[in-house]
C-alpha positions in Angstrom: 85.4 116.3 109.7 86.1 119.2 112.2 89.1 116.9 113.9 90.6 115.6 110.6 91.3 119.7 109.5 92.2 120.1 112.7 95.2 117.7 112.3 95.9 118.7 108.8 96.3 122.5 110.3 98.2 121.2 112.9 100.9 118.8 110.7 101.0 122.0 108.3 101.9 124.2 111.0 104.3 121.5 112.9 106.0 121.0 109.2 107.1 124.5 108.4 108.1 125.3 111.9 110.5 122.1 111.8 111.7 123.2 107.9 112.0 127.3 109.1 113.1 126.3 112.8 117.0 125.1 112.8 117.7 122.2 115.3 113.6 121.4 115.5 114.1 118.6 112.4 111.7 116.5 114.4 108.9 118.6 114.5 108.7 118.3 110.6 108.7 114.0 111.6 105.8 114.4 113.8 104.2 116.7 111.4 104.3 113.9 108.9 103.1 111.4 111.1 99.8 113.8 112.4 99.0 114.2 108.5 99.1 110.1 108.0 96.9 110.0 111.4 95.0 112.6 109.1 94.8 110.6 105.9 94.1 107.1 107.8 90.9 108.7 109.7 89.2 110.4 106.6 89.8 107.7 104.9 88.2 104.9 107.2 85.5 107.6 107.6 85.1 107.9 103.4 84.8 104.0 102.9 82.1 103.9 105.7 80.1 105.8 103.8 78.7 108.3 106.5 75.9 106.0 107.4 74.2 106.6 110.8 74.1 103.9 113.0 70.6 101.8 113.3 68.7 102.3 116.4 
């Protein structure tokens, strides 16, 4: 849970520096893609249910 805020702080952070920032256009692309990293982890995490594994 700690990692996936972590990237959603991050892609915020990387998306209004690229926005503010003129010439850094890029950093508001990667921002974007660190936020769908963000989405595609919490989500495989939600639909496993946050079951410990057996042992």
């Amino acid at each position: 849970m700690a990692l996936v805020l972590f990237l959603i702080i991050l892609a915020i952070v990387l998306g209004i520096v690229g926005v503010v920032a003129h010439g850094l256009l890029h950093l508001l692309f990667i921002g974007i893609g660190v936020l769908i990293i963000a989405i595609v982890i919490s989500a495989v995490r939600f639909r496993h249910g946050g079951r410990s594994p057996n042992r």
